[in-house]
Structures are given as C-alpha cells and as structure tokens.
N, C-alpha and C positions, 0 to 999 in steps of 0.2 A: 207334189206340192205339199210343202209343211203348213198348218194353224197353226198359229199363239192364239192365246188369251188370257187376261188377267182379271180374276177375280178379286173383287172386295166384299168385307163382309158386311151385311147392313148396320148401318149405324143409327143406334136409337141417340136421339135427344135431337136440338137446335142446331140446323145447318150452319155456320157461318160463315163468308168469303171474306177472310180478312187483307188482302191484295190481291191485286188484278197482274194482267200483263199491259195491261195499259197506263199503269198510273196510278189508280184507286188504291185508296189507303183507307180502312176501315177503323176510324177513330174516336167511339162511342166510350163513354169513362165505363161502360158495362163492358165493353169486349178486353179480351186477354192482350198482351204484350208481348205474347212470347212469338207468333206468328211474325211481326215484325222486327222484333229483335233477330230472327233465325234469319229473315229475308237481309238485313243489316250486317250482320256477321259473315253470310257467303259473300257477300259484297267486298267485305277487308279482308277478310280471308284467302282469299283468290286476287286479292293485288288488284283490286278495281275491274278484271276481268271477265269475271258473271256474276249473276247473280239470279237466287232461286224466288220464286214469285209466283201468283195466282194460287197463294196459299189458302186451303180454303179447308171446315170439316167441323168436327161433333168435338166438344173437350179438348183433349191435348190427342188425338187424330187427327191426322193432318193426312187429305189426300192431292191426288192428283196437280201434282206442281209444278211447274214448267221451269226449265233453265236458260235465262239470257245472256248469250255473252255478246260481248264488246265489238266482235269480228262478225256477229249475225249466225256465226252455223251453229246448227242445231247439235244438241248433244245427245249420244249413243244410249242414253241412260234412263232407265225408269226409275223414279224415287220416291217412295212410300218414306213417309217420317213418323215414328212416333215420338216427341218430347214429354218428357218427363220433368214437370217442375215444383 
C-alpha cells in the first residue's frame, strides 16, 4: 500500500477565506480582488464549465481550492496557486 501526502509551508500573516463552495463571497473594501477575479476567469475560461472556488490564504498565497463543474464529478487535480499581482 502506497502514502501521499502533501505538505504546505506555514504561512505567517492574516488568514483569509475569500470564497466558499457554497456561495460566500468575501467582500470587505479591505480584502483583495484577485481571489475573485481568478474564481471569475476559470468560470469563462472553461466555457461556463467549472469553476475554481473556496479560495482562501495569506497575501497573494492561495491554498487549498476546490474545483466545481457543471456535471458534479470531482476533478483529478490538486491546485496550489500562487498570483502574482
């Protein structure tokens, strides 16, 4: 039997969740734009098809994101994001 695991490195500063998989949209004139612009962009990107969401993390770190499509099935993919803006 094989293990994975993936590690992240500790991240110093303010956590923030700026979308959910639910809905939540974190829209404070202090929080960043870019979270939601990215969540925005896989959306048209992909032809209305998925779109990436429960963006959440320290500065332009972005962890643990989840992928929604349209059909429900889950996707094969882990995706660490780092934006640079």
């Amino acid at each position: 039997m094989k293990f994975f695991f993936l590690c992240s490195p500790l991240l110093q500063g303010e956590y923030i969740k700026y979308n959910s998989n639910s809905g939540f949209v974190e829209d404070s004139k202090q929080c960043r734009h870019t979270p939601q612009a990215f969540s925005h962009f896989t959306f048209e990107r992909s032809g209305h098809e998925m779109i990436v969401v429960d963006v959440q993390g320290v500065g332009d770190l972005y962890t643990d994101p989840q992928i929604h499509t349209m059909d429900g099935k889950k996707q094969k993919s882990y995706l660490h994001t780092v934006c640079k803006s």
